[in-house]
DRENKOLVO-751464 format. One record per residue (C-alpha): residue in three letters; z, y, x. Coordinates in pm, whole numbers, plus 32768, in hexadecimal, padded with zeros to 4 digits. Each point is the difference from the previous one (the first is absolute). Layout:
<segus>
ALAZYX/...
</segus>
This chain:
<segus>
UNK800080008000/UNK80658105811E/UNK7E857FAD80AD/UNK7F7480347ED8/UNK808681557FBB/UNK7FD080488167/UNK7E6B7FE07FAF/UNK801B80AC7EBB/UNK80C0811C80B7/UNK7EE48004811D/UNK7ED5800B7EEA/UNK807080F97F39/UNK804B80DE816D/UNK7E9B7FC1805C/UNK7F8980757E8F/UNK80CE81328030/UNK7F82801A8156/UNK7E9980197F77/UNK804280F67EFB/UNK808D80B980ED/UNK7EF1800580F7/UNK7EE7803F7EFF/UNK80D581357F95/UNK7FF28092819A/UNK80BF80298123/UNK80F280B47F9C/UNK80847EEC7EF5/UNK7F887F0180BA/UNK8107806D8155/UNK810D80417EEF/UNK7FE77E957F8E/UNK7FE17F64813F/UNK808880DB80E1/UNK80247F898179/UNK81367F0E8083/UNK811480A27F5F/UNK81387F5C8008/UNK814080307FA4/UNK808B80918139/UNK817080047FC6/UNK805C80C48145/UNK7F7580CC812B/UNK7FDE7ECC80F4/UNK7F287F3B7EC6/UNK7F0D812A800C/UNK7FCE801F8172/UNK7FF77E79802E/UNK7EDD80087F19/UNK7F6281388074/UNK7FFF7F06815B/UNK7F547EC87F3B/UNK7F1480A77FA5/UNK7F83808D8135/UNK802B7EDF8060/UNK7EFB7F417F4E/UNK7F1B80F580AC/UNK7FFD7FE38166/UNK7FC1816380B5/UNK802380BD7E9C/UNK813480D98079/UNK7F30806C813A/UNK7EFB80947F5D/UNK809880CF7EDB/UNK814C80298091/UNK811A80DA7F5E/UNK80F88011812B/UNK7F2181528057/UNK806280F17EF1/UNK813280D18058/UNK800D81517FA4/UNK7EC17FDA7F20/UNK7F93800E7E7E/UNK7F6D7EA57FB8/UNK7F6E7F937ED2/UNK7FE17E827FB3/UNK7ED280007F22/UNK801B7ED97F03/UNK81517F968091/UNK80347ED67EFE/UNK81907F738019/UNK804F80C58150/UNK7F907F3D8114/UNK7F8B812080CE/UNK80F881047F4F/UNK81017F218094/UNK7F707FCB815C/UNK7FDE814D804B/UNK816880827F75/UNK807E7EFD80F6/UNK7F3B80328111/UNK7FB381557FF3/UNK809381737FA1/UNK7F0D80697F36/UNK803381727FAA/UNK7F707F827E55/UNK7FB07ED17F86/UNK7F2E7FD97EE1/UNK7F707EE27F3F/UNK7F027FCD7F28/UNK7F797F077F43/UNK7F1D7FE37E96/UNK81067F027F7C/UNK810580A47FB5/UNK80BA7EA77FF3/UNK7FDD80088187/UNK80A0814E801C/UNK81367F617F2A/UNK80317F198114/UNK7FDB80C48109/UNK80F080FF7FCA/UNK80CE7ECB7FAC/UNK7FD87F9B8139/UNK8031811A80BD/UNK816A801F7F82/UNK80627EB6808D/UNK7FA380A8815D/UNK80DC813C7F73/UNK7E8F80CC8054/UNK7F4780BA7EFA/UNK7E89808A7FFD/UNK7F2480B67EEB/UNK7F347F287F06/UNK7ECC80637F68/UNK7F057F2C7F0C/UNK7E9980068030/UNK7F0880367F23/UNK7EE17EF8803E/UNK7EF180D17F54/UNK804B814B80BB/UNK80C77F9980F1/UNK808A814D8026/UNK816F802780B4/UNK810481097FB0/UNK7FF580688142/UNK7FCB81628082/UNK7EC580138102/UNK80387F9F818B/UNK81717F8D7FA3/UNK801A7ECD80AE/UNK7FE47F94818F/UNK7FE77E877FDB/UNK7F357F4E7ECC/UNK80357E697FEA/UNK7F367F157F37/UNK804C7EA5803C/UNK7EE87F187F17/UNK7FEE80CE7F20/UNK7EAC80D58008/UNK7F457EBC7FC8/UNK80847FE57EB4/UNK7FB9817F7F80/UNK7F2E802B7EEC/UNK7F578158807D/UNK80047FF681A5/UNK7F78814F8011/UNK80F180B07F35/UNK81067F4780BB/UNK7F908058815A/UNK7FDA81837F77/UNK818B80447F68/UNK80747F26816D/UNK7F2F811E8084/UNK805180F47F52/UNK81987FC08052/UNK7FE37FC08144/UNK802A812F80FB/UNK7EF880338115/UNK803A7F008130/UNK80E27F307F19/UNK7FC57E757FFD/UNK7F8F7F167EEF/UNK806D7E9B8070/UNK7F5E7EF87F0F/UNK7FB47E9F7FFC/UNK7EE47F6E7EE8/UNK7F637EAF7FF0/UNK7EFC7F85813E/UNK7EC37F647F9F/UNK7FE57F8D8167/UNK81307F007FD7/UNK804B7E8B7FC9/UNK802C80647EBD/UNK7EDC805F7F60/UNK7F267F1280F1/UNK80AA7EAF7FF7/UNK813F80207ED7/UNK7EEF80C17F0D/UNK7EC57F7F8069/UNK804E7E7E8056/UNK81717FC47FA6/UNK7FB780A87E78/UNK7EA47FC18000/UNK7F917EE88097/UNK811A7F098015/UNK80C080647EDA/UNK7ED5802E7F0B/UNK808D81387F86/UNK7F6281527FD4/UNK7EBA7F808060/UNK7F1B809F7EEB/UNK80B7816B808C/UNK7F8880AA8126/UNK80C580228124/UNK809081597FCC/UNK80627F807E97/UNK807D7E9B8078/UNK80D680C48101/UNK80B780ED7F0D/UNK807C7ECD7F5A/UNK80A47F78811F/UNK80C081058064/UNK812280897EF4/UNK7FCA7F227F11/UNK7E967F917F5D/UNK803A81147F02/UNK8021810A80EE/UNK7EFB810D7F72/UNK7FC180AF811D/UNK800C7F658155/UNK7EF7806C8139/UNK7FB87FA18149/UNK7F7E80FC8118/UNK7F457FDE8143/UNK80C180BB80E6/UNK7EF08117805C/UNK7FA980037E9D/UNK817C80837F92/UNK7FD380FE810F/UNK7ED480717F82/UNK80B180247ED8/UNK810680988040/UNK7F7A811A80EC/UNK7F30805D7EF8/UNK812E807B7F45/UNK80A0811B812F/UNK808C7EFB80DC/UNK7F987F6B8165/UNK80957EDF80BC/UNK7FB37EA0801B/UNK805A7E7A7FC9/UNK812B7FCD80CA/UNK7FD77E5D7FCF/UNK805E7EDA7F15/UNK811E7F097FDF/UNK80067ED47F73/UNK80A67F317EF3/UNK80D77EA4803B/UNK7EFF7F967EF3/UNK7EE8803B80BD/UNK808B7F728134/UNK80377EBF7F69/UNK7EC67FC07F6E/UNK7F4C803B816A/UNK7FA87E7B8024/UNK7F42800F7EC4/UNK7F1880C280AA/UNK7F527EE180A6/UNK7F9F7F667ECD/UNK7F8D814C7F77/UNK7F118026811A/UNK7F927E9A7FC4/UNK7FB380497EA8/UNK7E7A806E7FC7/UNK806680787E8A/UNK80CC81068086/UNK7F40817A8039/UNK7F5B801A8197/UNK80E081618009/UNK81557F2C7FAC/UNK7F8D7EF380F9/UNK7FBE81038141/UNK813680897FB8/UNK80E27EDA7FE4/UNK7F137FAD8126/UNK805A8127810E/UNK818480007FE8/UNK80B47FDE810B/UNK815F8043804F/UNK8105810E80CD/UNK81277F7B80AA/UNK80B180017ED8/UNK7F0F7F1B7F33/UNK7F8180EA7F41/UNK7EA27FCC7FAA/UNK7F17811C804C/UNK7E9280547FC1/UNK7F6A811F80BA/UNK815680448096/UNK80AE801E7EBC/UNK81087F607F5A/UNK7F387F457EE2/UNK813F802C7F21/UNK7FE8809F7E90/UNK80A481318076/UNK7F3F811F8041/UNK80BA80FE80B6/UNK7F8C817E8036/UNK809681478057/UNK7F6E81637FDE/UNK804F81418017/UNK7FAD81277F05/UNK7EDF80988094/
</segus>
């Protein structure tokens, strides 16, 4: 009796799930907001905060938030409070804000800054305008941790981050890498191929549903010179800093071989699996890059 109200609780969450995602992002990140638990003290929260970077190897390099004292840093779509955490902890910022579209998220973040005994400023986001109550060139350090991927208008985005940001201030962000293990042997094969699943989808479309959950309604992938492109376009230079990887992706790197082996499987997916090789701390690379899921970038308002 207890498994089968187990499934019935777990079909009815996926039906909710995909109401919520047909409905946008907003609703959809309300309902299935990121790893949230119930943190019950201070050393809960930071022990987490840890996990997680843990599960990507090199993540805490690249968008760090031990480098912040003294400045006004905005966490743009800061979810439960991983990053608002990491950076009341290991930094002095002189303002913290978060922001976020679901305004669940912003519930448990300022829940979760209290068990640290820190505070910061919340605001929600609009996903049509995307506009932030912000006063222009306000803030010295923006932060976007997987977030912009998921945005229903980029360009808007990019503008307000713009707009906020004072001249010579940073904008730190990670978003998803096309070149990774990811997309070429978990979407591509893994989904694809040897799972049967997704296959009448393209691989943009097979990929969104393998990230946050297979109704996710908005999910991209970026080249890294293609995101810069992007990006500058909008009053910012700078330029892909590097990728780290997921545990995930690490452990399915013997499947590659059979990928490769596999004539059904795309020539581009093939090269690529093809022309990793690894660093000394066996990560795989190709072209000198991590090929992990996360892109990382930092500019400078131009």
């Amino acid at each position: 009796m207890k498994y089968l109200r187990y499934l019935f609780g777990r079909a009815i969450k996926k039906i909710k799930l995909s109401i919520a995602g047909a409905k946008g992002s907003a609703t959809y990140w309300t309902s299935h907001m990121v790893a949230n638990d119930d943190w019950q003290n201070a050393a809960d929260s930071l022990d987490h905060l840890n996990w997680r970077n843990q599960q990507y190897p090199g993540y805490i390099e690249l968008m760090p938030v031990n480098n912040a004292d003294g400045l006004v840093v905005l966490d743009y779509g800061c979810g439960p409070g991983n990053d608002l955490v990491g950076f009341s902890e290991f930094s002095s910022p002189k303002r913290l804000i978060g922001a976020d579209v679901s305004p669940t998220a912003l519930k448990a973040s300022k829940r979760r800054l209290a068990l640290h005994e820190r505070t910061a400023e919340f605001l929600q986001i609009d996903e049509e305008t995307n506009k932030l109550d912000l006063p222009d060139e306000c803030v010295d350090l923006v932060h976007s941790s997987g977030v912009l991927h998921h945005v229903k208008n980029l360009g808007p985005a990019l503008n307000e981050i713009c707009r906020v940001l004072k001249r010579g201030g940073r904008f730190q962000v990670m978003i998803y890498n096309y070149d990774s293990l990811w997309l070429h042997l978990y979407t591509a094969y893994t989904h694809q191929l040897e799972m049967g699943l997704y296959r009448n989808l393209d691989l943009l479309e097979a990929f969104k549903r393998t990230t946050d959950g297979p109704d996710c309604p908005i999910s991209h992938c970026y080249r890294p010179f293609e995101f810069v492109e992007i990006v500058k376009r909008h009053g910012f230079s700078g330029d892909f800093k590097g990728s780290s990887i997921s545990l995930h992706e690490l452990s399915l790197l013997p499947k590659r071989f059979d990928a490769i082996k596999n004539r059904q499987l795309n020539a581009e997916h093939r090269a690529f699996l093809s022309a990793v090789s690894f660093d000394e701390r066996g990560h795989p690379l190709v072209n000198d890059n991590v090929a992990g899921i996360n892109g990382c970038f930092e500019f400078t308002k131009a």
